[in-house]
C-alpha positions as CSV (number, residue, x, y, z in Angstrom):
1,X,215.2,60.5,-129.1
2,X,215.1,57.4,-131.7
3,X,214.2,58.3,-135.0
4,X,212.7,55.8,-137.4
5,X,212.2,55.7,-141.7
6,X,208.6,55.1,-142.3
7,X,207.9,54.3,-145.8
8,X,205.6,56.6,-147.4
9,X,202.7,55.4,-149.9
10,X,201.8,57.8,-152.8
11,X,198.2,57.6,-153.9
12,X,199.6,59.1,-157.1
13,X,199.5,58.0,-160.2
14,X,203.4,56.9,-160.5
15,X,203.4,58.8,-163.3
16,X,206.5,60.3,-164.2
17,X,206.0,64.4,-163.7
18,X,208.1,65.0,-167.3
19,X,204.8,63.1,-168.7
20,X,202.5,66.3,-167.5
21,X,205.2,68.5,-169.1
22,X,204.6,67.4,-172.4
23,X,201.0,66.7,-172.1
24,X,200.6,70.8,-170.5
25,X,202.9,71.6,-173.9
26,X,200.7,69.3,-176.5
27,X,197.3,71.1,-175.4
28,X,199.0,75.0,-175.3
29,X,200.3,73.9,-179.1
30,X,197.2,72.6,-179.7
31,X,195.4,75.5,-178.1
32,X,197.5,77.6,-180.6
33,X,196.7,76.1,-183.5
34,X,193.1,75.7,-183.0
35,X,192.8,79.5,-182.3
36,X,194.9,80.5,-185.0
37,X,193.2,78.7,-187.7
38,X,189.8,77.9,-186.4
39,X,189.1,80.7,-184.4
40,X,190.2,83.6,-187.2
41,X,187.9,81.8,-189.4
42,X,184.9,81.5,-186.7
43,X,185.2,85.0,-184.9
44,X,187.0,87.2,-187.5
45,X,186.1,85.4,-190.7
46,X,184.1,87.7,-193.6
47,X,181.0,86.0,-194.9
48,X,179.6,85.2,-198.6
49,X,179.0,82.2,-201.1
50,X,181.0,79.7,-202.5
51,X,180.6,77.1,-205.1
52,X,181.5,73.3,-204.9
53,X,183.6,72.8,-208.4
54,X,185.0,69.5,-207.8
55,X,186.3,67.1,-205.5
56,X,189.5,65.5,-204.1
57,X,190.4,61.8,-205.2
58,X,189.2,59.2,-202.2
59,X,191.4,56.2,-201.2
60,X,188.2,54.1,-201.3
61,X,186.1,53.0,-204.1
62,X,183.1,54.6,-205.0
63,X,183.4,57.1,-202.4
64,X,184.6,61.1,-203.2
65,X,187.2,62.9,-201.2
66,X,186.7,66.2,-199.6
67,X,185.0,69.1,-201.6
68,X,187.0,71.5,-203.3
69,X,185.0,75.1,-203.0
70,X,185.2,77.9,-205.0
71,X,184.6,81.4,-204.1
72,X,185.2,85.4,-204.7
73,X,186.9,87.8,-201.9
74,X,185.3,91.0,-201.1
75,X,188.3,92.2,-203.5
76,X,187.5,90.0,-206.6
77,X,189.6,87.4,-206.1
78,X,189.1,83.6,-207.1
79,X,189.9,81.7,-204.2
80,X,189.6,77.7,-204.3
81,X,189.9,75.6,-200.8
82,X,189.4,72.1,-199.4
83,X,186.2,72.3,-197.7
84,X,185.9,70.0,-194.3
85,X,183.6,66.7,-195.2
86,X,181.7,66.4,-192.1
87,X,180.1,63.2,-192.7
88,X,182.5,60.5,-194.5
89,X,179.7,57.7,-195.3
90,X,177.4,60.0,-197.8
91,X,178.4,62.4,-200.2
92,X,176.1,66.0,-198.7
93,X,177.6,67.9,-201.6
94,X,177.5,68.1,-205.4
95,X,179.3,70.2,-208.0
96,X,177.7,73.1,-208.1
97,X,176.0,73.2,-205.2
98,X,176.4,76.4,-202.9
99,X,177.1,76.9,-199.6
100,X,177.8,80.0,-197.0
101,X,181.4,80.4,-196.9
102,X,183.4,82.5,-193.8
103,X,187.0,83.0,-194.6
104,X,189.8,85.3,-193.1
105,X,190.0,88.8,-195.4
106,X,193.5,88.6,-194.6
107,X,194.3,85.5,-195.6
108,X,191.7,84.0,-198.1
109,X,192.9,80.7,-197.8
110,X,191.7,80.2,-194.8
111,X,188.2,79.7,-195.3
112,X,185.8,76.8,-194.2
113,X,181.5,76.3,-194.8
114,X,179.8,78.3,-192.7
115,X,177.7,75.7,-191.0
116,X,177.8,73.9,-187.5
117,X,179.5,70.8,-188.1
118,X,182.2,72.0,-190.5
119,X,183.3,75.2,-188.4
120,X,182.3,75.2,-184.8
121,X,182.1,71.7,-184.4
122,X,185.9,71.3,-185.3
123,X,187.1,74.4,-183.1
124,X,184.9,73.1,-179.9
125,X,186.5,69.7,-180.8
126,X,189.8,71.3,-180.5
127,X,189.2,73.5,-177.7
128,X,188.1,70.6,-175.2
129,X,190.8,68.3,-176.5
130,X,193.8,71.2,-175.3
131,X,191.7,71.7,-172.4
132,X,191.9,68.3,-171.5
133,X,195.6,67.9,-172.5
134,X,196.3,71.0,-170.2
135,X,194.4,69.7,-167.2
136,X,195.7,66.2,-167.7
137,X,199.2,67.6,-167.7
138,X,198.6,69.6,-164.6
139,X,197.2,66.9,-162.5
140,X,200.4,64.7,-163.4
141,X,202.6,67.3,-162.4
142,X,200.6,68.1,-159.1
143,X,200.9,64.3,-158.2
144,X,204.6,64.2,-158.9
145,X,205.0,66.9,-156.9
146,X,203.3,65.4,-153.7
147,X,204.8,62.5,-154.5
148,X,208.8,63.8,-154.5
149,X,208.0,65.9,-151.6
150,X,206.6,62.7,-149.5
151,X,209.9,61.5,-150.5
152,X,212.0,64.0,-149.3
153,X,214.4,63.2,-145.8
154,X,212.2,65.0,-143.5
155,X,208.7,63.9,-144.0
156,X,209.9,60.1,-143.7
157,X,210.9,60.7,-140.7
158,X,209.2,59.9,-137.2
159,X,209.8,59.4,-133.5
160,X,210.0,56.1,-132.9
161,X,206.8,56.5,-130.3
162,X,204.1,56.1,-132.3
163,X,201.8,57.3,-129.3
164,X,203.6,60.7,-129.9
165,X,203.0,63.9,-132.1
166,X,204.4,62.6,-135.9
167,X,205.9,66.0,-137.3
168,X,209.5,66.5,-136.4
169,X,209.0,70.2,-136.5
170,X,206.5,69.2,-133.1
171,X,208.7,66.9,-131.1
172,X,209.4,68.4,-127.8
173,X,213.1,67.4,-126.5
């Protein structure tokens, strides 16, 4: 029997699969980082009031960088942190002004406002950008996969009767 090569045409991406290595290994270190920081502060996190005493310098004119907040542990101690500025074109806070504070008993520093945007929104935010690192990643590496295994000897080759069953692993002799 007459064997032909029949060239094989990926609907892949062309992607190289070490590209969905990295891409898996950015959204896990992401994934970490996010969960570490974020999600202490958001599920573990010990609740009570803080004070805004002053600001960061700003790059721009006329514009204030992020607040600097000022609060008390459950211990006594005087903790101060850069608060997340959720909104960059107005300035929501003033000195003195109070907010709900959450931070990790454990580690005081770690403390963020207690509202929507400067908390959850941050951790979802980081949560759906590993997720879609991961998934991105994975699809690559799927691809490549199909891709080097289309490649391979065997599956590029077929009887040279076209009429006839394609798989070599079928061929009668």
């Amino acid at each position: 029997m007459e064997w032909r090569v029949v060239r094989s045409h990926s609907s892949g991406t062309g992607v190289p699969g070490w590209i969905g290595y990295v891409l898996v290994l950015l959204g896990l270190a992401l994934l970490v980082q996010v969960s570490r920081i974020n999600g202490r502060i958001a599920l573990f996190g010990r609740s009570t009031h803080g004070t805004v005493v002053s600001f960061e310098p700003s790059r721009r004119v006329g514009r204030t960088g992020p607040p600097l907040l000022e609060f008390r542990t459950s211990k006594g101690d005087r903790i101060v942190f850069r608060a997340f500025a959720p909104d960059r074109r107005r300035d929501p806070y003033a000195i003195g002004d109070v907010f709900p504070v959450r931070y990790v008993e454990s580690n005081p520093s770690l403390a963020e406002i207690d509202t929507w945007p400067s908390l959850w929104r941050a951790l979802l935010a980081g949560l759906l950008l590993s997720a879609g690192l991961i998934g991105g990643g994975t699809l690559i590496l799927r691809r490549a996969r199909r891709r080097a295994k289309a490649a391979s000897p065997s599956a590029r080759l077929t009887p040279a009767d076209p009429g006839r069953d394609n798989h070599p692993d079928r061929v009668r002799r």
